[in-house]
C-alpha positions as a Markdown table, in Angstrom:
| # | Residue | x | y | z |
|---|---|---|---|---|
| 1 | Unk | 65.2 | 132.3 | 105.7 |
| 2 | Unk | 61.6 | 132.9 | 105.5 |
| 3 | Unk | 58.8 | 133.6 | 107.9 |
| 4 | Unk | 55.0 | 132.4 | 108.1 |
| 5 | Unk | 52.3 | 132.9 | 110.3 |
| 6 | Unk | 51.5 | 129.8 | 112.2 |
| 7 | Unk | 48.5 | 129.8 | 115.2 |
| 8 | Unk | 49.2 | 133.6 | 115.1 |
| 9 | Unk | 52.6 | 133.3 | 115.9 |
| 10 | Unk | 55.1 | 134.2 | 113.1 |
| 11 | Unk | 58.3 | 131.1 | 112.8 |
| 12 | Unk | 61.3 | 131.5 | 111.1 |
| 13 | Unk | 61.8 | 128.7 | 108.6 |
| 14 | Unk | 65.5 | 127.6 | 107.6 |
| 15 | Unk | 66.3 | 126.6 | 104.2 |
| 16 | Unk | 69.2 | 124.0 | 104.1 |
| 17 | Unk | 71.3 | 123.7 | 101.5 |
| 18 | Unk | 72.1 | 120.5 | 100.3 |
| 19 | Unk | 75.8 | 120.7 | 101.4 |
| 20 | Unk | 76.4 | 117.1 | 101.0 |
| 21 | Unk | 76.0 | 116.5 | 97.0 |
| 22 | Unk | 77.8 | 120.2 | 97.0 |
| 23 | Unk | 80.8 | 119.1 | 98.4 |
| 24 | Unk | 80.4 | 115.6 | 96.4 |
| 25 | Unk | 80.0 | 117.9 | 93.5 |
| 26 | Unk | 83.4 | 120.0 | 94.3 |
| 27 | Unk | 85.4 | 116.8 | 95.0 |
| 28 | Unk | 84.8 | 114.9 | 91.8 |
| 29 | Unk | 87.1 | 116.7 | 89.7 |
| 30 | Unk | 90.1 | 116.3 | 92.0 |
| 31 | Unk | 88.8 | 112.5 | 92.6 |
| 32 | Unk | 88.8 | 111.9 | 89.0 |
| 33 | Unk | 92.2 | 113.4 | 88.5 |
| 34 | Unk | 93.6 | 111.1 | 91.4 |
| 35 | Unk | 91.9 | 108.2 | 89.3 |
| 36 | Unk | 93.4 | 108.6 | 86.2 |
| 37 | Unk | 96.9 | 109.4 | 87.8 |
| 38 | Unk | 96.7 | 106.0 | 89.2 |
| 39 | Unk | 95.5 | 104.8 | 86.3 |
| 40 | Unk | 99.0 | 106.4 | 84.2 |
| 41 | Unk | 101.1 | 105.1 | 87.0 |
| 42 | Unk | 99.9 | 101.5 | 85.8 |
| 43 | Unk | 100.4 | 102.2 | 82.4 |
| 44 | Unk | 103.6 | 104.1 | 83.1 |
| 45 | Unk | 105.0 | 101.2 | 85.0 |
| 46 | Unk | 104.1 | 98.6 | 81.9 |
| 47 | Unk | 105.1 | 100.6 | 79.3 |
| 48 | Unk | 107.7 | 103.3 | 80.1 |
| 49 | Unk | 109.8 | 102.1 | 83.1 |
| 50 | Unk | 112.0 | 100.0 | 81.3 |
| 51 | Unk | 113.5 | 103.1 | 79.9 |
| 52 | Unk | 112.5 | 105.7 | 81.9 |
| 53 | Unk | 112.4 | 106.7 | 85.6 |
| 54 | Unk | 110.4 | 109.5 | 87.1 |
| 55 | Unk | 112.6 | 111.7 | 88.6 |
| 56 | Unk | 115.4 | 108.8 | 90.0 |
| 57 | Unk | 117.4 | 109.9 | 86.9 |
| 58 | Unk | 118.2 | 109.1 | 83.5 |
| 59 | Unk | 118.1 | 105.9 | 81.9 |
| 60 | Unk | 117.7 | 103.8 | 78.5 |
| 61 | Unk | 115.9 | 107.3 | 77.5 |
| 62 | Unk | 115.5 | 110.6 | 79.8 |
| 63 | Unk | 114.0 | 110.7 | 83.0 |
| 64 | Unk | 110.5 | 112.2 | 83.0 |
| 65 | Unk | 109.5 | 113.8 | 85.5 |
| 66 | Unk | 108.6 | 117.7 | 84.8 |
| 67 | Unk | 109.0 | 116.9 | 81.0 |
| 68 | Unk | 105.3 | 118.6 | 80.4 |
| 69 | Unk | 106.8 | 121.9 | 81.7 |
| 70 | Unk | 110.6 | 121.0 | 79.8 |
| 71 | Unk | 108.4 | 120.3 | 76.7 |
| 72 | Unk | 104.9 | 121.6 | 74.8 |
| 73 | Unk | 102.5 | 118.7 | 75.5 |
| 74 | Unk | 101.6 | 119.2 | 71.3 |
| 75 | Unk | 105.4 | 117.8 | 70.7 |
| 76 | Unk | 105.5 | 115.1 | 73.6 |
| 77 | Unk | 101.8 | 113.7 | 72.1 |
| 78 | Unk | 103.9 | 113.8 | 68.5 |
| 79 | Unk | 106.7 | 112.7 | 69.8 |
| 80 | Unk | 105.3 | 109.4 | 71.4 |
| 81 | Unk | 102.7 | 108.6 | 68.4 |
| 82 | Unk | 106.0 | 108.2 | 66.4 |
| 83 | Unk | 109.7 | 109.2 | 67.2 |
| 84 | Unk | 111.4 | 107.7 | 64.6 |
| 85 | Unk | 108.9 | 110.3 | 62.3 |
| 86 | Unk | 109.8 | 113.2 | 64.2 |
| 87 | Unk | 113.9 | 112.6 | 64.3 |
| 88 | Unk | 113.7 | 112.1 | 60.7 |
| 89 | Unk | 111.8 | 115.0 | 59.8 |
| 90 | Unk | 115.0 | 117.5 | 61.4 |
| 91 | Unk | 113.6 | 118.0 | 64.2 |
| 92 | Unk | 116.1 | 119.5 | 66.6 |
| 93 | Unk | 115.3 | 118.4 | 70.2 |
| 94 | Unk | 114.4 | 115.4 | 68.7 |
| 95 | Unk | 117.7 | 115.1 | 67.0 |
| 96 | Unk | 119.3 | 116.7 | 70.3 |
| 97 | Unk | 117.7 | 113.0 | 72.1 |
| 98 | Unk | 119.0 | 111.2 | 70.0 |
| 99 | Unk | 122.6 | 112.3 | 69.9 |
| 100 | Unk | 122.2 | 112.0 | 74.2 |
| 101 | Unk | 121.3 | 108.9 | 74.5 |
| 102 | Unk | 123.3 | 107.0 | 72.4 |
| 103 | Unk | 121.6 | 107.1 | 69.0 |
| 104 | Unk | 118.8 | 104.5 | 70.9 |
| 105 | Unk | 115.2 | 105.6 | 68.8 |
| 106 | Unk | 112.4 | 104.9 | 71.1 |
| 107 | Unk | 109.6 | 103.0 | 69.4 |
| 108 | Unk | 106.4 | 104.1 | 68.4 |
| 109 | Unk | 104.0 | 104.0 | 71.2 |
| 110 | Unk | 100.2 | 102.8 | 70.2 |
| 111 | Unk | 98.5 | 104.9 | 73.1 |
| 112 | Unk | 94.6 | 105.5 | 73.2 |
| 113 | Unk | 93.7 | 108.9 | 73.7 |
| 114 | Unk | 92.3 | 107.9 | 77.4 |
| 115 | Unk | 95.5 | 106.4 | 78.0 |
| 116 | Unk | 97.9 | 109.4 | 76.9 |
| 117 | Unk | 95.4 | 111.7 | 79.0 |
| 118 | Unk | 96.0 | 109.1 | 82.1 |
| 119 | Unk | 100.0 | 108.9 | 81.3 |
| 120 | Unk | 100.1 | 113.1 | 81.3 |
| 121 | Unk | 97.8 | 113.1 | 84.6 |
| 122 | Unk | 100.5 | 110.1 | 86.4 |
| 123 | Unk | 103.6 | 113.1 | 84.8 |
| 124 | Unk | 101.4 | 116.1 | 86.3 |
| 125 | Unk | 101.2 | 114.4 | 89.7 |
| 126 | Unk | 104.5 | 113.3 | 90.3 |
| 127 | Unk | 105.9 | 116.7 | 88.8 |
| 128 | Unk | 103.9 | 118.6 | 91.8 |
| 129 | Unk | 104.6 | 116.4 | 94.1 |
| 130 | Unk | 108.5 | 117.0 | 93.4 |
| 131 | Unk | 111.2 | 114.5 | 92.8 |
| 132 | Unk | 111.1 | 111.2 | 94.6 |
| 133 | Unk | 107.5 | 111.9 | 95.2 |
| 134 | Unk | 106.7 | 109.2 | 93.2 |
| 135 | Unk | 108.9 | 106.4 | 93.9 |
| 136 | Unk | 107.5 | 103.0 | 92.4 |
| 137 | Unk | 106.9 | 100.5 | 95.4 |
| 138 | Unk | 109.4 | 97.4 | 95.2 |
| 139 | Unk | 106.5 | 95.5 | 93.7 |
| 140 | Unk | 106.6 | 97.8 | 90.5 |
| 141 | Unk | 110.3 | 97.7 | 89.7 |
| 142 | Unk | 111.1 | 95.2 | 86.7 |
| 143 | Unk | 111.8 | 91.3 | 87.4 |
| 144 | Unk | 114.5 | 91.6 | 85.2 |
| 145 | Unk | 116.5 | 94.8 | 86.8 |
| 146 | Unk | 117.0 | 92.5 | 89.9 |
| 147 | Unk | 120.3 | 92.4 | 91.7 |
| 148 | Unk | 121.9 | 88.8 | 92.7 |
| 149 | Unk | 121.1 | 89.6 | 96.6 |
| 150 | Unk | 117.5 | 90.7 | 95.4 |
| 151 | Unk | 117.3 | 87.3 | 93.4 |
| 152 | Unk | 119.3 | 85.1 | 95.6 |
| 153 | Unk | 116.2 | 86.7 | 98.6 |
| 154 | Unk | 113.5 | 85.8 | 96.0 |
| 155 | Unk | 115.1 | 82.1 | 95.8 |
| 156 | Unk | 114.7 | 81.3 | 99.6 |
| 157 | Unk | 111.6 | 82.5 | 100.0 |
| 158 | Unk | 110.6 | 80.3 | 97.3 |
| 159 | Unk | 112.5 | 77.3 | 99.1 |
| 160 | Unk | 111.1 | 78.3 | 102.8 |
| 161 | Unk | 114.9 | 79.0 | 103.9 |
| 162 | Unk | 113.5 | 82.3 | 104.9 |
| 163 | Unk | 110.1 | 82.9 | 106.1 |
| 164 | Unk | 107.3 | 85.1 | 104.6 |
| 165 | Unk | 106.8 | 87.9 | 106.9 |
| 166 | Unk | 102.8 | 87.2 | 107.5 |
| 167 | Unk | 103.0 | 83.4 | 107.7 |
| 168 | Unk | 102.0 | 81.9 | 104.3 |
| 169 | Unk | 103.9 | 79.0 | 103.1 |
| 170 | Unk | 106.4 | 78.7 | 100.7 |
| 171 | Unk | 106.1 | 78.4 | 97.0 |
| 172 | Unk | 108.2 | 74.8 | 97.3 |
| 173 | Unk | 105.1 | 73.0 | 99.0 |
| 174 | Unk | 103.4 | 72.9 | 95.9 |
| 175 | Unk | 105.6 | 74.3 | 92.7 |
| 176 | Unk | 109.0 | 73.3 | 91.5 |
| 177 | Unk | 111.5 | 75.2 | 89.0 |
| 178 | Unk | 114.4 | 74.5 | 87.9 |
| 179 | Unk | 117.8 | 73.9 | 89.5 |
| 180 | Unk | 116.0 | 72.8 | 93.1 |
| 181 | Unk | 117.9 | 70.0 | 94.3 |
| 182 | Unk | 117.6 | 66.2 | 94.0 |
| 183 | Unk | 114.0 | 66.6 | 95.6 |
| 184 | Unk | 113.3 | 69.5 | 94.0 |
| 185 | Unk | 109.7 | 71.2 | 94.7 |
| 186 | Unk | 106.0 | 70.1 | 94.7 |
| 187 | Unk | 103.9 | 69.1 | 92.1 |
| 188 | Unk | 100.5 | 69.8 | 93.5 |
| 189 | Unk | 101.2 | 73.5 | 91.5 |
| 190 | Unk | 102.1 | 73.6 | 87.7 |
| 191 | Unk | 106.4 | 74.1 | 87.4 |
| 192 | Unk | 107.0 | 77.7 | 87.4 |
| 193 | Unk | 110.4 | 77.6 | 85.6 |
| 194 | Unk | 108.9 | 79.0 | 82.5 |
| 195 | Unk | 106.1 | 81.3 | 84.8 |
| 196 | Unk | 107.8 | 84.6 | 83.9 |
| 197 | Unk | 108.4 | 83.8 | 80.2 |
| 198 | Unk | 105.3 | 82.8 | 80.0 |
| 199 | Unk | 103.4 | 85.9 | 81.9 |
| 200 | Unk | 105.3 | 88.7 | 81.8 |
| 201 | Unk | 106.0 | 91.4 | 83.6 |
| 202 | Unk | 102.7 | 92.7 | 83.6 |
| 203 | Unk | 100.9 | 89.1 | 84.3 |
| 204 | Unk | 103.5 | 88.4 | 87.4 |
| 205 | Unk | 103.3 | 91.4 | 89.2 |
| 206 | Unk | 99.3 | 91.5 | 89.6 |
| 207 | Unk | 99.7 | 87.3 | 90.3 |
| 208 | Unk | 102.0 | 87.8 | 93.2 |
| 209 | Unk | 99.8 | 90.5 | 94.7 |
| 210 | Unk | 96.4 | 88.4 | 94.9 |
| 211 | Unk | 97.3 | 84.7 | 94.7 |
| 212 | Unk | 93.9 | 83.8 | 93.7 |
| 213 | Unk | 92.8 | 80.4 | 92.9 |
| 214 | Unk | 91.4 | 77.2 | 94.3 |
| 215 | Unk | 94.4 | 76.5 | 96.4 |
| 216 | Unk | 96.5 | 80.2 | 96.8 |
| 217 | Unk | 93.5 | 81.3 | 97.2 |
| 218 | Unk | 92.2 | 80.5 | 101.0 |
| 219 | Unk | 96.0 | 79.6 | 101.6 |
| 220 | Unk | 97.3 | 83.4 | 101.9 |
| 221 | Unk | 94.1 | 85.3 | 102.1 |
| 222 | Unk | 95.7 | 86.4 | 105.3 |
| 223 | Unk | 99.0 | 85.6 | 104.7 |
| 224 | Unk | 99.3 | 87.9 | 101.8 |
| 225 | Unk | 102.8 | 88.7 | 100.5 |
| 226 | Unk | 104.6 | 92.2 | 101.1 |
| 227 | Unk | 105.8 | 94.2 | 98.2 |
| 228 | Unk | 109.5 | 93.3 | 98.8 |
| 229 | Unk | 109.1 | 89.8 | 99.0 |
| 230 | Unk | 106.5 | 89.6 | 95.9 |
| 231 | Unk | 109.7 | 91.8 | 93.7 |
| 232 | Unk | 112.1 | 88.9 | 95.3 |
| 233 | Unk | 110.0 | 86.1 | 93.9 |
| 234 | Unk | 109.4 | 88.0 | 91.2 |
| 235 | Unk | 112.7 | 88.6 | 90.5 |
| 236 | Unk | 113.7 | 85.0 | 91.2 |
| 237 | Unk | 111.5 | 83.8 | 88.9 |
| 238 | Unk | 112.6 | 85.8 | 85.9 |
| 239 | Unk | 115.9 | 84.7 | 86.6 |
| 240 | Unk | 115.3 | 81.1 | 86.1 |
| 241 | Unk | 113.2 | 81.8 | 83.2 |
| 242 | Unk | 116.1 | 83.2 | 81.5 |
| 243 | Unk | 117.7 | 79.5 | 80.6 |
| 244 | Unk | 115.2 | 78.4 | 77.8 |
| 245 | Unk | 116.0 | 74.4 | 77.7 |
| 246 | Unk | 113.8 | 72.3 | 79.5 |
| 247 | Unk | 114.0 | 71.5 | 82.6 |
| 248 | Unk | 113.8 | 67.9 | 84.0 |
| 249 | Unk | 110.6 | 66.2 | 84.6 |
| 250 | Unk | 108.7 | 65.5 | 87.8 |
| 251 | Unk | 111.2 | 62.7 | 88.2 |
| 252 | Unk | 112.6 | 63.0 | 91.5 |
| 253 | Unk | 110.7 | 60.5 | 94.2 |
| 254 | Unk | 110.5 | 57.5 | 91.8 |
| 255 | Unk | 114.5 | 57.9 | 91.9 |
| 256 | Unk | 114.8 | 58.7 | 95.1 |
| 257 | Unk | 112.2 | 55.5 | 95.7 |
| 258 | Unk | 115.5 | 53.6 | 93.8 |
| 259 | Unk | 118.5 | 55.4 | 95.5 |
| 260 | Unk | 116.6 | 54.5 | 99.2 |
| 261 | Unk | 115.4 | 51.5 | 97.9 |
| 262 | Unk | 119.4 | 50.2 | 96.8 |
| 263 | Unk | 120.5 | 52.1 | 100.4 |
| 264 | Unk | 118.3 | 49.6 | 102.4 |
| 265 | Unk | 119.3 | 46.2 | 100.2 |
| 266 | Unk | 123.0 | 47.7 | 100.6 |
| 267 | Unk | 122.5 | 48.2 | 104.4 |
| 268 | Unk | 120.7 | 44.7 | 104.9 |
| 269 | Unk | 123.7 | 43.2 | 102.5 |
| 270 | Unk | 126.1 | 44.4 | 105.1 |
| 271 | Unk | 124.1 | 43.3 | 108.1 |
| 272 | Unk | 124.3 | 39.7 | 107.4 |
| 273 | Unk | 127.3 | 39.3 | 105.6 |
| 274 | Unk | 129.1 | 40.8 | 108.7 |
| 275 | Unk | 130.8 | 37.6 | 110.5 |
| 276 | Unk | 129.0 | 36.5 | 113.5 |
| 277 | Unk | 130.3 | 37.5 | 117.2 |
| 278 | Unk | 127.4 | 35.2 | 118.8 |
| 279 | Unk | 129.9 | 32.7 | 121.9 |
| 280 | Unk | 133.4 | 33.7 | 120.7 |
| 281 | Unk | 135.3 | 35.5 | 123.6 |
């Protein structure tokens, strides 16, 4: 606070402290460290969950969660780079893994620094926030670890036998895959028998979640799909994926054209080859 003389009168004069870029300045750190946790959940959802759960238990490999404080971060960094290295160099918790879980050696894992950094932020996180603090949503959980009622779920919403929650329509206007029926689907859409093959776990998830494009685009920008039913579909469509042949052709209406086409000559057949009734009594 300072003081000058002004018409003869002294005033006080207040000196404000820029509190807003302060605060700015003291929330960065914690902002950036929320970033890159999200940024390790992505990563740890593409590349680790297959094998791995965060606190929900062991699986393929050992569940992770608190495994920087189980472990030296020096020997988990070593440890993912390459495994196979440290097992066969004696290593005795290495050696210990192995024994556990079934002799199964983890592959080497081609991490960027930034991305190790993110992964150990996502590990931090979850480990503070205690177990189950970190659930995945339904969307992140892998196509292929579906259950038949998760799949069978997936399939009618795909057929519009049960109705997305926010409105949009279903998959069937506009795509087909296999094993649909006679009619099977549309063909406005590409066939998305081969969809999941084709994209991935890490290409579906993200599709499901924005259905951009021309068409999806305007269609469900506000009927968006929940995270249950995108894992349903999801999960559907890894499961027809799974049959590698080739499934039929856009074939159906031009035989479906013959089938009703052979109904109505049959019907007509039978119309006037039925013996007239016309003045008998």
């Amino acid at each position: 606070m300072r003081t000058r003389e002004l018409g003869g009168r002294p005033r006080q004069e207040r000196t404000l402290v820029p509190i807003i870029p302060l605060l700015a300045l003291l929330a960065a750190p914690a902002a950036l460290a929320q970033g890159a946790a999200r940024q390790g959940a992505q990563l740890f959802t593409q590349r680790c969950a297959t094998c791995h759960s965060m606190g929900e238990g062991d699986r393929i490999g050992p569940d992770l969660h608190g495994v920087l404080e189980r472990r030296d971060e020096a020997w988990v960094t070593r440890f993912i780079k390459s495994p196979g290295a440290l097992i066969d160099s004696g290593d005795p918790v290495a050696t210990e893994l192995l024994a556990k879980f079934n002799g199964v050696r983890m592959p080497d894992q081609a991490l960027s620094d930034a991305e190790r950094d993110s992964l150990y932020a996502f590990i931090r996180d979850c480990t503070q926030k205690g177990k189950g603090g970190c659930k995945p949503s339904p969307a992140e959980k892998m196509g292929t670890d579906a259950t038949p009622e998760e799949i069978a779920r997936g399939r009618r919403l795909f057929e519009g036998a049960e109705s997305l929650k926010n409105g949009g329509a279903a998959c069937i206007g506009c795509h087909d895959v296999r094993g649909l029926g006679v009619a099977g689907g549309g063909t406005l859409g590409p066939n998305l028998t081969f969809a999941f093959a084709r994209m991935g776990e890490k290409g579906m998830r993200p599709a499901l979640a924005k259905l951009e494009g021309p068409m999806m685009g305007p269609l469900y920008a506000k009927a968006s799909l929940d995270e249950e039913e995108q894992y349903a579909l999801k999960a559907y469509l890894a499961d027809v994926s799974r049959d590698g042949s080739r499934p039929r052709g856009d074939r159906d209406f031009f035989y479906l054209g013959l089938v009703g086409m052979a109904a109505v000559l049959g019907f007509i057949g039978v119309m006037f080859s039925a013996p007239s009734t016309r003045g008998q009594s």
